[in-house]
N, C-alpha and C positions, 0 to 999 in steps of 0.2 A: 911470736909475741915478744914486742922487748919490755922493758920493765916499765919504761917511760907511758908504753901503752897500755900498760896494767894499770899505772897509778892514773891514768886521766880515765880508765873504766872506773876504778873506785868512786875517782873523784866526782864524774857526773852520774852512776847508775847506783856507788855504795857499793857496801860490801856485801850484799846477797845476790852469790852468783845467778838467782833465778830472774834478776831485775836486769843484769847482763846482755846483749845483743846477743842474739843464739849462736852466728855465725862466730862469734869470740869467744863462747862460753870456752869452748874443752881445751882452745891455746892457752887463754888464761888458767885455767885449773890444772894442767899441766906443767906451764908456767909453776905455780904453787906448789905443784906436787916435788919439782925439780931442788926444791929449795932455795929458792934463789930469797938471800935477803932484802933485797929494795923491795919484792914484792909483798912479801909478808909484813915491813916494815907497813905498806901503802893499806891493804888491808887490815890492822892494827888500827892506824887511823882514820880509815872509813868507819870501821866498826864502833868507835868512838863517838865521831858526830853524827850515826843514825843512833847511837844509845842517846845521845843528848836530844835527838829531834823526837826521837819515839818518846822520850819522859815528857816533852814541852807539851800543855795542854791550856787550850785557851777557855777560860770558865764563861760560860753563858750569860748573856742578858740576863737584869733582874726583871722578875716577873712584875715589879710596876712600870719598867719602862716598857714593857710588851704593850700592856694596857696602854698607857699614853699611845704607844703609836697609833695603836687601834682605834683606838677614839678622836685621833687627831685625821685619821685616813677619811678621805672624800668619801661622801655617799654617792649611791646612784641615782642618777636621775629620777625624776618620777615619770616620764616618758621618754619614749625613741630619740635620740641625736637627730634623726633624719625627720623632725617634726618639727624642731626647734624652728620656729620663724627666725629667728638671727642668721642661723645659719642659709635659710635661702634666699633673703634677703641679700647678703654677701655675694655668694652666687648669683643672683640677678645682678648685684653692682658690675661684680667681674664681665657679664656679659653683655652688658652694656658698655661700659668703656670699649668690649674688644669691636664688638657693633659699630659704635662711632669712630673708632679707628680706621678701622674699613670702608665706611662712610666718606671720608675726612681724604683719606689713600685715596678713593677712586676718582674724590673731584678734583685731588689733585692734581692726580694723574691728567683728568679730561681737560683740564687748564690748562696745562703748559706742553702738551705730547702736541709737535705740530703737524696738521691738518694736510694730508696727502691731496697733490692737484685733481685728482678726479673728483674729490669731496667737495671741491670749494662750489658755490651754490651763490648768484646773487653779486659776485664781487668780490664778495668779503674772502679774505684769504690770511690767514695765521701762518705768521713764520718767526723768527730770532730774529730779526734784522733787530726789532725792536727792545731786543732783552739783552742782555751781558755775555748771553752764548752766540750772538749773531756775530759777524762779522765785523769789522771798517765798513762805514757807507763808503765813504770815497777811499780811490786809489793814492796812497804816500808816494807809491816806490819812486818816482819819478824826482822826486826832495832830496 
């Protein structure tokens, strides 16, 4: 134990070696026992600023601001949360939009996904030629 390690024990645990890491306790008391000045010096001033933190005491609320809180604290409902029409009303909106979202997704989907040749039926035949993902109709390269 050097003395350096004594005084950062003080400094973060104070000067009662029971507050101590167990594994340091008997080096540091040792330490002390040896006499070594720095040490003594380090617990001198631990011993100090727990006598000043042990005298610090913080005085309590006054008993009219208890009252105020208390009477300014929410009541409870007069029935269950889970009754509240607002609240499933909410929850229906939620699950409505997600609804129509999926609605909304799927035709979009069936709109613009083009139409496999065995499907075509009639003629009719969907492809990109006719949208911004198709191709050049005619061939440049020759320009």
């Amino acid at each position: 134990m050097t003395p350096d390690r004594f005084r950062y024990l003080t400094e973060a645990y104070g000067a009662s070696p029971e507050r101590w890491p167990a594994g340091e306790r008997d080096a540091a008391l040792a330490l002390l026992a040896g006499g070594d000045a720095e040490a003594h010096a380090a617990l001198a001033l631990a011993r100090t600023l727990d006598g000043m933190l042990d005298a610090h005491a913080v005085a309590g609320p006054a008993p009219a601001l208890v009252r105020r809180i208390i009477a300014s604290a929410p009541t409870r409902p007069a029935r269950p949360s889970w009754r509240n029409p607002r609240l499933w009303f909410s929850g229906v909106g939620f699950v409505g939009v997600g609804a129509a979202g999926v609605a909304a997704g799927a035709l979009l989907v069936s709109l613009l996904a083009p139409v496999p040749a065995e499907h075509v039926h009639g003629g009719f035949e969907q492809s990109l030629s006719g949208t911004a993902f198709g191709g050049a109709s005619s061939d440049w390269s020759d320009q």
